[in-house]
C-alpha positions as CSV (number, residue, x, y, z in Angstrom):
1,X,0.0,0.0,0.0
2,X,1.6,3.4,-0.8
3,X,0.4,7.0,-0.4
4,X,2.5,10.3,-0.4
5,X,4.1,11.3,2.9
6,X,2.2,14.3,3.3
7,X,-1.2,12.7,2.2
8,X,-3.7,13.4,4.8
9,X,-6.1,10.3,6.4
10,X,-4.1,7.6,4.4
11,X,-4.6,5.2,6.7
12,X,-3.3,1.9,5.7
13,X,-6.2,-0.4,7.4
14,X,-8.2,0.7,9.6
15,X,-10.2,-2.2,12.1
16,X,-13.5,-0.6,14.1
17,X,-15.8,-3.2,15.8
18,X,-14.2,-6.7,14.6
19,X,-12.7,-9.7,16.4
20,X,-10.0,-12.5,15.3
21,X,-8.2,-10.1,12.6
22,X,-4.8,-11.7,11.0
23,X,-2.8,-9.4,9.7
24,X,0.9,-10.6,8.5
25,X,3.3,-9.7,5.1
26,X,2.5,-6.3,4.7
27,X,4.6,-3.1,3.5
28,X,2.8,0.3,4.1
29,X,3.9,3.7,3.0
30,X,1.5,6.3,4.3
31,X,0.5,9.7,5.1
32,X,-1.2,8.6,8.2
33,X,-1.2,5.5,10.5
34,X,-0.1,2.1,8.7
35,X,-2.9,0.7,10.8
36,X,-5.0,1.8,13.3
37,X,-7.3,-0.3,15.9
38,X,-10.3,1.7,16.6
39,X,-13.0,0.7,19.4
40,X,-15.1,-2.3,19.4
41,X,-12.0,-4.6,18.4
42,X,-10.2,-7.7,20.0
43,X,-7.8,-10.6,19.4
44,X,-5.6,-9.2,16.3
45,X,-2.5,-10.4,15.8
46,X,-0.5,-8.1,13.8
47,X,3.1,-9.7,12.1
48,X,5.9,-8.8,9.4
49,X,4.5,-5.4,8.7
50,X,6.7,-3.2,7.5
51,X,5.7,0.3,7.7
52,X,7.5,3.9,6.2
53,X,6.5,6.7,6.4
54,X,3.2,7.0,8.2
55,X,2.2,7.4,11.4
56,X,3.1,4.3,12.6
57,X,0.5,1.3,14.5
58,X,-2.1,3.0,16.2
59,X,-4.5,1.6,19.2
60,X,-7.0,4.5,18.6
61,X,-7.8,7.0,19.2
62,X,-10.3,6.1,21.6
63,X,-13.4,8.0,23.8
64,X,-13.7,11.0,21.6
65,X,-16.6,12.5,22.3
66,X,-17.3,11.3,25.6
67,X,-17.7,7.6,23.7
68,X,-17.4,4.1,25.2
69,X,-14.7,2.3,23.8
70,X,-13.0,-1.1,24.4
71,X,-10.1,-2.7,22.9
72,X,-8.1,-6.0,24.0
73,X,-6.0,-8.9,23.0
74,X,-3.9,-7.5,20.7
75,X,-0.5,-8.3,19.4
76,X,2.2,-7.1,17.0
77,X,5.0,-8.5,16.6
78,X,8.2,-8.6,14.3
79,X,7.8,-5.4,12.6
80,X,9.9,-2.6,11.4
81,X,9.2,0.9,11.0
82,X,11.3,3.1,9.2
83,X,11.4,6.9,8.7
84,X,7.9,7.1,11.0
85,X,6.2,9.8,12.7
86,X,5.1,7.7,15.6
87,X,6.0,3.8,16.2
88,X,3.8,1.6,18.6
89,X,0.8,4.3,19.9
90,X,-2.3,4.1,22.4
91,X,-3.8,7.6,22.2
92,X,-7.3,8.2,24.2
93,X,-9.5,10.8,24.5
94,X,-10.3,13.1,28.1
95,X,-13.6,12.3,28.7
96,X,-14.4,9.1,27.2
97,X,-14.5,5.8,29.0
98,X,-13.7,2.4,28.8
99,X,-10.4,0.1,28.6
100,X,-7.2,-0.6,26.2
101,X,-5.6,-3.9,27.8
102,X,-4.0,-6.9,27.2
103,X,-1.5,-5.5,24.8
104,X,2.0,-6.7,23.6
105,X,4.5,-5.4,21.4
106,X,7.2,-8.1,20.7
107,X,10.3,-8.0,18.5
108,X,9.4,-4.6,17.2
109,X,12.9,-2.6,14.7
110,X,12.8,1.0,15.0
111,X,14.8,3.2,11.8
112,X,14.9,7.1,12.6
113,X,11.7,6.6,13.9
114,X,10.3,9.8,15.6
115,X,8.1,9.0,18.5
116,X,9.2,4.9,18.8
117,X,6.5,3.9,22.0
118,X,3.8,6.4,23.1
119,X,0.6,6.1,25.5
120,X,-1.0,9.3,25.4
121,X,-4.4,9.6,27.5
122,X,-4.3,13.6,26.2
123,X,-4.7,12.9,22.6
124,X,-5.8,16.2,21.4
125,X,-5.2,17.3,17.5
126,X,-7.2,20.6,18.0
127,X,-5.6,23.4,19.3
128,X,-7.8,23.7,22.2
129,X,-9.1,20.4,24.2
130,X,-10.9,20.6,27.4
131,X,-10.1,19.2,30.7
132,X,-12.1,16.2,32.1
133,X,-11.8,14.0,34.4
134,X,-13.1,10.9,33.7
135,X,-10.5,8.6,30.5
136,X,-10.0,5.1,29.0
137,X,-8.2,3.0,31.5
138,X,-4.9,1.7,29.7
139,X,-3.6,-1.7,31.7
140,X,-1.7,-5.0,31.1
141,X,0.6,-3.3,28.3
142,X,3.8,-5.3,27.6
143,X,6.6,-4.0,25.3
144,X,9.2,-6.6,24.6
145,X,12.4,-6.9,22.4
146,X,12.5,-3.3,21.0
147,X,15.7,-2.3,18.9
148,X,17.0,0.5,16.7
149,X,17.3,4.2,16.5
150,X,15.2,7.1,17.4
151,X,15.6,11.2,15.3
152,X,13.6,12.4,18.5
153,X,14.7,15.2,20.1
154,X,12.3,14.8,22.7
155,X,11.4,11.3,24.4
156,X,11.8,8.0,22.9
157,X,9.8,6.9,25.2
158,X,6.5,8.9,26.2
159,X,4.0,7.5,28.8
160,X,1.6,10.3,29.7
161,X,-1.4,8.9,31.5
162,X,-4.0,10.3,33.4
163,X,-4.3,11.1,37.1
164,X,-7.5,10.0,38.0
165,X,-7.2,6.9,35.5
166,X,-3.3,6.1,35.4
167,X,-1.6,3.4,33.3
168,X,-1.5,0.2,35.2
169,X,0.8,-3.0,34.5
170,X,2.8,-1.4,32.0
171,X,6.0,-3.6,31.2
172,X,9.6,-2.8,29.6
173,X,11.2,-5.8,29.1
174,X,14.4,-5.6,26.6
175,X,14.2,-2.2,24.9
176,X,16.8,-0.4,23.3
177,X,16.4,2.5,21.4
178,X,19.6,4.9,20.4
179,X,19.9,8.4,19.2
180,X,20.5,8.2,15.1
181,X,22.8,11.4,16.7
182,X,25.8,9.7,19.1
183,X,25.7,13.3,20.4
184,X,21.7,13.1,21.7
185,X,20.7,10.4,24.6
186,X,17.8,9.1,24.8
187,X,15.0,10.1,27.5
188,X,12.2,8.8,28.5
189,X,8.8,10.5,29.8
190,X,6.4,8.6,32.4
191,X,3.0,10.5,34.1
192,X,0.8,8.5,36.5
193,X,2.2,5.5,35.2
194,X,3.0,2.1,37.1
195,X,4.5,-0.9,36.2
196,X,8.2,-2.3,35.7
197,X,11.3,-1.7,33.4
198,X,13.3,-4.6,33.3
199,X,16.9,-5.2,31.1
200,X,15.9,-1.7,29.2
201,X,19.6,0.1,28.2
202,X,18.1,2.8,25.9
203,X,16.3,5.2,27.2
204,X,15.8,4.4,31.1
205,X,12.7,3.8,32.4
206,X,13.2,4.6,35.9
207,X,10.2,6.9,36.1
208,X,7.7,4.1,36.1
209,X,5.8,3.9,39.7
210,X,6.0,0.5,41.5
């Protein structure tokens, strides 16, 4: 599948409302995200994608508008991304409700990818979002085996969660993720979320709560 760069809403596949998706053998090159799991969807297994440039894999975005969304049991694993905006995403709406969990990303090869591993629970493309309390719980995420190199001049690693429903049970386990500049370390960004980073060299995780 190819699109221009700059193409807006290109998404590779999109999945809404669907169970017991396969998806395996694919190369995307997109203006948007190479695939994105929308509400409504469980057990997908996602393998051998190749994806560059887009937006990378996207879990959402989820509870816009105040909406009720759920989304579990998914897996991706063994895929590259190179030249992406974003790599593995959660992004969720303030205001919405509902749950993102049982997650893994295994065996997952980062090239100049921007923003390699992001939960945002502020997703906001507007200029101007509201405050609310209430969010879509993320839990039970596990990132595993992630390699490669990062152009971020920011963090390689951004977990911002919400305060009144924080990330729960999310896992590091063998990451590393280098500066494509020997000159620029890695960092790593973690709000209101808990879990564990274990036998990650690039960027420390040490912000995670216990």
């Amino acid at each position: 599948m190819t699109a221009p760069p700059k193409s807006p809403n290109t998404d590779g596949i999109d999945i809404s409302s669907s169970t017991n998706i396969h998806i395996s053998n694919c190369t995307m090159e997109t203006g948007d995200d190479c695939i994105a799991i929308n509400g409504g969807t469980s057990y997908v297994t996602i393998s051998e994608v190749v994806c560059g440039p887009g937006h990378g894999i996207s879990i959402g975005s989820l509870g816009a508008k105040g909406k009720y969304d759920e989304v579990e049991a998914i897996n991706v694993s063994n895929c590259t991304f190179n030249g992406t905006t974003n790599g593995v995403r959660i992004k969720t709406w303030q205001g919405g409700s509902g749950f993102a969990r049982n997650i893994n990303f295994s065996d997952i090869n980062f090239i100049a990818t921007d923003h390699p591993v992001i939960i945002d629970q502020f997703y906001c493309p507007h200029r101007i979002c509201s405050n609310q309390t209430s969010g879509v719980q993320v839990s039970d995420v596990t990132y595993s085996g992630l390699r490669g190199t990062s152009i971020s001049k920011n963090a390689t690693v951004s977990f911002r969660c919400s305060e009144t429903v924080p990330c729960t049970n999310i896992i590091l386990d063998d990451v590393d993720i280098r500066s494509l500049d020997p000159n620029i370390s890695t960092t790593a960004v973690c709000i209101n979320a808990h879990g564990t980073a274990r036998a990650t060299a690039s960027p420390i995780v040490d912000c995670l709560l216990n």
